[in-house]
C-alpha positions in Angstrom: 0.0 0.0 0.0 2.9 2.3 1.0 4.3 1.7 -3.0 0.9 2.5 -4.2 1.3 6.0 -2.2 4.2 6.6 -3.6 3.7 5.7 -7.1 0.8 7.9 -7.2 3.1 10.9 -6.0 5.6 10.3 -8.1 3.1 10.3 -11.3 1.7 13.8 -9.7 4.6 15.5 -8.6 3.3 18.9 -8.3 1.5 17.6 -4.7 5.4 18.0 -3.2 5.9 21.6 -4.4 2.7 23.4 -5.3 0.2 22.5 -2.1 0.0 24.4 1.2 2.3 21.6 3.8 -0.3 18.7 4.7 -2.1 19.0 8.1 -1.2 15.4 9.5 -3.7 13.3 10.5 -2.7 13.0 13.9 -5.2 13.8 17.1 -3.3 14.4 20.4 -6.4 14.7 22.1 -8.4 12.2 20.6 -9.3 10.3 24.2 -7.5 6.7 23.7 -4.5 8.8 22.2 -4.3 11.0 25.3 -4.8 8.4 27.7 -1.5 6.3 26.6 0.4 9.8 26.2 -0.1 10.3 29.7 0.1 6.9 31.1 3.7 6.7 29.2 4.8 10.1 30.6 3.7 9.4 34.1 5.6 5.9 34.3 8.8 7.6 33.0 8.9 11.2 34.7 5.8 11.7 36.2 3.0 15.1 35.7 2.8 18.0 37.7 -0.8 18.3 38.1 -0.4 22.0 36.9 1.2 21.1 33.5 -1.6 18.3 32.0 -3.1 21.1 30.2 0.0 22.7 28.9 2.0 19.3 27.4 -1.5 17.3 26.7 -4.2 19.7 25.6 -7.2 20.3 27.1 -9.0 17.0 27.3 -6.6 15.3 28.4 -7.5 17.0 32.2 -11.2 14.9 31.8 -9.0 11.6 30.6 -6.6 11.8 33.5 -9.6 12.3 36.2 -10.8 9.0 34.5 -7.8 7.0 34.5 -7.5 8.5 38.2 -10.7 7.1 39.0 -10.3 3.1 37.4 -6.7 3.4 39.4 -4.8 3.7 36.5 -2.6 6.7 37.2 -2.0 7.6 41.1 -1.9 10.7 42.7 1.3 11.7 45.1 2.7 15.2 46.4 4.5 15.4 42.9 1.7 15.1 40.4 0.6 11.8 38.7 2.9 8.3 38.7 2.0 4.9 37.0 4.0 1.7 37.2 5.4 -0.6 34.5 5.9 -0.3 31.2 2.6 0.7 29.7 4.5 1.9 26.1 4.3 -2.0 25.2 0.4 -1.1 24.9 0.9 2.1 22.4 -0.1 1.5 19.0 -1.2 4.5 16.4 -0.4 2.6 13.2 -3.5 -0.6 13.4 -4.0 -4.0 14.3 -4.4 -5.3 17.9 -1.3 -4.8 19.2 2.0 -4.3 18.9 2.3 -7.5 17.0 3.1 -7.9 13.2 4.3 -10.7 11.5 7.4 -10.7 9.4 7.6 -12.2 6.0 10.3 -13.9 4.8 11.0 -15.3 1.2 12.1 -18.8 2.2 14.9 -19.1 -0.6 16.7 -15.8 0.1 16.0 -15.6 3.8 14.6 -11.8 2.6 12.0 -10.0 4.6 9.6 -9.0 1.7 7.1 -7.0 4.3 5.5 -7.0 7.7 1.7 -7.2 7.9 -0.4 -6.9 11.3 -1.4 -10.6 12.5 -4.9 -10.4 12.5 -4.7 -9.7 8.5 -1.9 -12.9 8.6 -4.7 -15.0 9.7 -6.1 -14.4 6.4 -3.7 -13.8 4.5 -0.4 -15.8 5.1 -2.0 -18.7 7.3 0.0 -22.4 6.0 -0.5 -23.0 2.8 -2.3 -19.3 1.4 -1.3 -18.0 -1.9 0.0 -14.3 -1.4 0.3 -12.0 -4.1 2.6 -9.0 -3.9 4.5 -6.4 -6.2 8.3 -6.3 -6.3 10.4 -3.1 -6.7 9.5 -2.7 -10.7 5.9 -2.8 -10.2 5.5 -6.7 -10.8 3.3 -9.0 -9.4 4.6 -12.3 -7.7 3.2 -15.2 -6.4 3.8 -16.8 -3.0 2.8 -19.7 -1.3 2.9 -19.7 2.5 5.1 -22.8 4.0 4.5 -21.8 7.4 2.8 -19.4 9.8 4.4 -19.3 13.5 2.6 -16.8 15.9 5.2 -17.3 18.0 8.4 -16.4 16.7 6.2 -13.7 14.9 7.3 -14.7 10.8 5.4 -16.5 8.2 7.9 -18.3 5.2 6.6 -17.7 1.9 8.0 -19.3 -1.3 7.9 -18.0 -4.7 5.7 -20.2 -7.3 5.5 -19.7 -10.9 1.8 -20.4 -11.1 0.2 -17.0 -10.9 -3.2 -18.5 -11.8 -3.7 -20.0 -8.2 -5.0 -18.3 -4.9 -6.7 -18.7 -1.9 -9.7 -17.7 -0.1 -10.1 -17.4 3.9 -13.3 -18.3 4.8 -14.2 -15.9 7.8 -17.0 -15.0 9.5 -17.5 -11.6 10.4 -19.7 -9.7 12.4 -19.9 -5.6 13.4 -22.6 -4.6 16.0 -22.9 -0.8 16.9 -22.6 -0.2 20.7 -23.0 3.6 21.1 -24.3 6.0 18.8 -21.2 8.9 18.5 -23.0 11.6 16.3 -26.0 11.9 14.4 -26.2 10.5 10.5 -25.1 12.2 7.5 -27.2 12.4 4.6 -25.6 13.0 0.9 -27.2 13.2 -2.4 -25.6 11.1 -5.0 -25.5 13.2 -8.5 -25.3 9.9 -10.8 -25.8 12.7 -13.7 -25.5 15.8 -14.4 -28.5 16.6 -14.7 -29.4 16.0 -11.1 -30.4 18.6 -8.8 -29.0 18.5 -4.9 -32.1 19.6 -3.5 -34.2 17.2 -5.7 -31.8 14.4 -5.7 -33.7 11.2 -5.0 -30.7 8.9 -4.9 -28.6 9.6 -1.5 -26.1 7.8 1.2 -26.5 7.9 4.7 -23.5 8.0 6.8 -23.9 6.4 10.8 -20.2 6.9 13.2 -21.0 5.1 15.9 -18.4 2.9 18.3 -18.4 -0.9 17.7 -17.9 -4.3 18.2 -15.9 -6.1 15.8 -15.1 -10.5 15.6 -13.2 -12.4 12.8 -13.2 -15.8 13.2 -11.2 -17.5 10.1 -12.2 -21.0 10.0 -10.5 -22.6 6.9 -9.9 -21.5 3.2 -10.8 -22.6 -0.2 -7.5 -23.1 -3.0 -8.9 -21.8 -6.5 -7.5 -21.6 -9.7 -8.8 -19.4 -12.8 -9.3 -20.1 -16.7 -10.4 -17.7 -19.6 -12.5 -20.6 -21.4 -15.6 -20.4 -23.7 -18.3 -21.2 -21.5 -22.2 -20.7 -20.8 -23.2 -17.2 -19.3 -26.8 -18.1 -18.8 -27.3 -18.7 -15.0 -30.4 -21.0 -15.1 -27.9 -23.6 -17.2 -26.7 -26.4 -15.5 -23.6 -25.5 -17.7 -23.5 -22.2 -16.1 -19.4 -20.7 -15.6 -18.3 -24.3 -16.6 -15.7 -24.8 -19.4 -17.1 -25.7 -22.8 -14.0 -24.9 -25.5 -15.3 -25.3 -29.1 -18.6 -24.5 -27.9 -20.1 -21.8 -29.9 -23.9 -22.6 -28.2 -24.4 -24.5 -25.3 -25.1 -28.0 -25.3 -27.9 -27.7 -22.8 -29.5 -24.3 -23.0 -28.8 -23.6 -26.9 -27.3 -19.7 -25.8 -24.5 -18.4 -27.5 -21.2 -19.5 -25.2 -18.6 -16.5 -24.6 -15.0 -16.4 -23.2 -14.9 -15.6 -19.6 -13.0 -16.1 -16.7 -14.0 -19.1 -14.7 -13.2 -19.8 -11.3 -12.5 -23.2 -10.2 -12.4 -24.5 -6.3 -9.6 -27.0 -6.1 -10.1 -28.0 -2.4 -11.2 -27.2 0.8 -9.6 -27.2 4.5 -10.4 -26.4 7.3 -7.7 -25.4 10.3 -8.0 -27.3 13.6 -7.9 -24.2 15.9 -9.6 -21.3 13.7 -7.8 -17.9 14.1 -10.2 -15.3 16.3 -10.0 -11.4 16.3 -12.3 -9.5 18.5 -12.3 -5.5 19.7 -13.9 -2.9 19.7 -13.4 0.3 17.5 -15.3 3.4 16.2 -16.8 2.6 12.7 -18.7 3.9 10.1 -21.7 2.5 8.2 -22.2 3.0 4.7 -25.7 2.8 3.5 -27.3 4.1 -0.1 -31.4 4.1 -0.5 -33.8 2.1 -2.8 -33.9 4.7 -5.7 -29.6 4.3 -5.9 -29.7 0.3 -5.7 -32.4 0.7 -8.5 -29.7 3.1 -10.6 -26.8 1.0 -9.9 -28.7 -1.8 -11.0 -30.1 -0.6 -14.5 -26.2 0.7 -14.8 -25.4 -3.3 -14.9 -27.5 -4.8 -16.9 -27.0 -2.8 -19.6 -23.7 -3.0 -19.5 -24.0 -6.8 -19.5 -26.3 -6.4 -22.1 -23.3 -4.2 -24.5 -21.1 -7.1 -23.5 -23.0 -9.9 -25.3 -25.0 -7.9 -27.7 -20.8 -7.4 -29.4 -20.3 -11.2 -29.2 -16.7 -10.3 -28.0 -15.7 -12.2 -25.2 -16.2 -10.9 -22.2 -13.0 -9.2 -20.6 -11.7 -10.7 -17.4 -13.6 -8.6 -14.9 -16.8 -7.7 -16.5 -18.0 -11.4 -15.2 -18.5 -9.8 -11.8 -21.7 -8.2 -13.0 -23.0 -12.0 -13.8 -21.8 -13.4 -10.3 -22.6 -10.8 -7.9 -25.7 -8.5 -6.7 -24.8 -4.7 -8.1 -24.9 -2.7 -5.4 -22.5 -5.1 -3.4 -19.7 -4.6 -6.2 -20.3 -0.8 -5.8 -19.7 -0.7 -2.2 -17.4 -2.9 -2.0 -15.6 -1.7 -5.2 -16.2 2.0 -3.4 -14.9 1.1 0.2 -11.6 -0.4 -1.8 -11.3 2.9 -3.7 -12.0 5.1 -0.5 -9.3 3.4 1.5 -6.6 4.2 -1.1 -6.8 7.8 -1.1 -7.1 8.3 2.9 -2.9 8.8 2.7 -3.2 11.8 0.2 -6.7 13.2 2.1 -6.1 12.7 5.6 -2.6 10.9 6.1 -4.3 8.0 7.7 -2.3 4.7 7.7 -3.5 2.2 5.8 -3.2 -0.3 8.6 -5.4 1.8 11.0 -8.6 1.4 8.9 -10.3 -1.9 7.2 -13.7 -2.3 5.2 -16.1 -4.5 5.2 -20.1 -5.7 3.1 -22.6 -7.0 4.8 -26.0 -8.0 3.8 -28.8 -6.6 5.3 -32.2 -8.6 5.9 -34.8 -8.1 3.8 -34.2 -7.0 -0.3 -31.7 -9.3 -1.7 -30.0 -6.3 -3.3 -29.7 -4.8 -0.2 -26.0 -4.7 1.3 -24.7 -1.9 3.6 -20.7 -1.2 4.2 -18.6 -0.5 7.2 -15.2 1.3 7.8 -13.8 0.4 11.2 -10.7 1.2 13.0 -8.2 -1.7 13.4 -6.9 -0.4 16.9 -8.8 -1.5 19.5 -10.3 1.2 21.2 -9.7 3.1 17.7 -7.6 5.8 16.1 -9.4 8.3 14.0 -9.4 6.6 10.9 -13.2 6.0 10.6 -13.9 9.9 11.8 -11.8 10.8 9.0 -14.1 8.4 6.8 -17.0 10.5 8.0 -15.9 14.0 8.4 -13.8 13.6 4.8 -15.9 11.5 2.2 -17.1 13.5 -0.4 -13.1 15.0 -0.7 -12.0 11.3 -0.5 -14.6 10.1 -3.1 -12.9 13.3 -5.5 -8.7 11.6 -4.7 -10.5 8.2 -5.1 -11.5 8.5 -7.9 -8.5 10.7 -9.6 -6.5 7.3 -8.5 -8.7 4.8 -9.8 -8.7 6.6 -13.6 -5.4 7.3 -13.5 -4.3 3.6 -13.1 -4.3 2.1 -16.9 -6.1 -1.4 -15.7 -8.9 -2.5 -17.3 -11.3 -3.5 -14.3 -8.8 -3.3 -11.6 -6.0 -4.1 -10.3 -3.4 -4.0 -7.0 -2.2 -0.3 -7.6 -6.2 0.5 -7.4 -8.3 -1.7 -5.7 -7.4 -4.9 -4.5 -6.5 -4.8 -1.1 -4.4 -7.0 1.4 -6.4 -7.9 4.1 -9.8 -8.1 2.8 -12.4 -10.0 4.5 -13.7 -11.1 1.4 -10.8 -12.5 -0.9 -10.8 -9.8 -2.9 -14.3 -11.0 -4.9 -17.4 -9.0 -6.2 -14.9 -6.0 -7.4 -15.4 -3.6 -10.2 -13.3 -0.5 -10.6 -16.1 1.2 -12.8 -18.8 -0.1 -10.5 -17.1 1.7 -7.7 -16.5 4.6 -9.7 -20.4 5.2 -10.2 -20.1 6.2 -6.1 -17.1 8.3 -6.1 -18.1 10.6 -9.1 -22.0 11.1 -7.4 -20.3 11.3 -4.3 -17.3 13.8 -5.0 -19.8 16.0 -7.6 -21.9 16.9 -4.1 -18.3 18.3 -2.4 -17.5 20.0 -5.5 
């Protein structure tokens, strides 16, 4: 993520000389910041009671009365104390902790990168297929020997065949504990035509704090072919390979080249890997009259696709697999999360996104940004304070990569809860421009 930062600068140069200096995304007085400021400062030196204001800011008075109060800090003639060594516990860059595991090419002994644990559960657990870019911009394919949480590194060796990759199969679950602010309503201009004050189509934004579990259970090895095969999803032939074909054998419809995805087995780990905290997050939701748009928008471009009787470019098949308005958001909550470095210089390991499907319409599926510190970080405030000047970098990022339908430097993302499925640059794209046309 870091190389797609920089790639991106180094294509726009200008954003080194010609902006005002950056404001940092940094709050020394959000509360869970202040509170390990000061516990870290009182185990090394101590406080003067008089000086909280002056070195912590003005909250951090109201957080030290509550750390007071659960006997976190004590109170002696010199100001505030605290014992140990509660720096172990500081963490303003993601995950759960401290922890990260280290991974190292198991030919070279090289460590390639370090990635929180709770994304190695699902992304470098024994046997996983991990796909990274080297130095020139290439992609490479690893297959994970071993995972030790102990020693803190996972072994990955290179393997030629870039066709294969894995799949975690976790479950995941947010549930909103407290209500932070109340919800943001913005009009989605899909045209230009559209009137603000008329728009029917609109986004609701929720902040609330959270809970958050991951529970990865297993995964599912898959491979992928671009094969002549049956696009009509009533067919018993349906996404399966029929080369030569030019009509299917069963249902008579024209066959087209596509990219079919094959599962080549299924395990499931002895002692599932578990996450659970509890974060400020953000909730994502667009109305009837936008799942309706986004809808029409697909269909007719699957209906371009095989009215040309071209095969269908690896990508488009999404729109055949996957409800509409979950490739949007999910496409959209990808996008979002790779331009919160150039909009508010958050880390990309402080913030994660996930879909989930809401009861009811089966079209119906609502996202969430959440922060991967427990207790949180400020990530999904910037989500919701920041989104329609995000939607504009977003999108600036997404049209400046020259991919197809998307790709690593644009919208796949390490991490993801769902393997990286039901993704669609242009689907997401729909979002950012009616969402960055209301901040313009």
């Amino acid at each position: 993520m870091h190389g797609v930062f920089q790639c991106y600068v180094a294509e726009h140069p200008e954003m080194l000389v010609s902006p005002e200096a950056e404001e940092v995304f940094f709050n020394d007085e959000y509360p869970i910041f202040a509170a390990k400021h000061l516990m870290c400062a009182a185990a090394e030196t101590g406080i003067p009671t008089n000086k909280i204001k002056h070195y912590f800011g003005t909250a951090a008075y109201e957080v030290a009365k509550l750390l007071l109060a659960q006997g976190h800090l004590n109170k002696g003639r010199n100001g505030l104390w605290a014992k140990g060594y509660p720096h172990k516990d500081v963490n303003f860059r993601g995950g759960l902790s401290q922890t990260t595991i280290k991974l190292v090419d198991a030919e070279s002994g090289e460590e390639l990168e370090e990635i929180s644990e709770d994304i190695a559960h699902r992304e470098v657990h024994p046997q996983a297929i991990y796909k990274r870019q080297d130095a020139n911009g290439r992609m490479l394919t690893y297959q994970c020997i071993s995972l030790d949480l102990n020693s803190k590194q996972a072994i990955l060796k290179q393997t030629a065949d870039s066709s294969l990759f894995t799949v975690a199969v976790t479950e995941s679950e947010t549930s909103s504990l407290t209500v932070l602010t109340d919800p943001v309503k913005l009009p989605l201009l899909f045209s230009e035509v559209s009137e603000v004050d008329d728009c029917q189509e609109y986004l609701t934004l929720s902040l609330s704090f959270g809970e958050v579990k991951h529970i990865t259970s297993g995964y599912s090895l898959m491979t992928q072919i671009y094969e002549q095969t049956c696009l009509n999803k009533r067919c018993l032939n349906y996404k399966e390979p029929l080369p030569k074909e030019h009509r299917c054998p069963l249902c008579s419809k024209l066959t087209r080249k596509a990219v079919i995805v094959k599962t080549l087995s299924e395990e499931k780990f002895e002692q599932p890997f578990r996450t659970q905290f509890s974060a400020p997050m953000v909730k994502v939701a667009i109305n009837s009259s936008a799942r309706e748009f986004l809808q029409h928008n697909a269909l007719e471009t699957r209906t371009n696709l095989t009215r040309s009787g071209e095969p269908i470019p690896p990508g488009y098949q999404q729109l055949w697999e996957y409800s509409s308005t979950l490739i949007a958001i999910h496409s959209f909550g990808h996008q979002i999360m790779r331009a919160l470095q150039l909009v508010a210089r958050v880390d990309p390991k402080q913030v994660n996104f996930t879909v989930v499907k809401e009861l009811g319409e089966n079209n119906n599926y609502t996202g969430y940004f959440y922060d991967t510190s427990d207790g949180g970080n400020g990530a999904a405030e910037a989500v919701f304070k920041h989104l329609p000047k995000l939607a504009g970098a977003a999108r600036a990022i997404a049209r400046d990569c020259n991919c197809d339908t998307g790709c690593a430097k644009c919208l796949i993302q390490h991490g993801c809860l769902d393997g990286n499925t039901a993704l669609l640059k242009q689907m997401g794209l729909l979002l950012l421009d009616a969402i960055a046309s209301t901040g313009a």
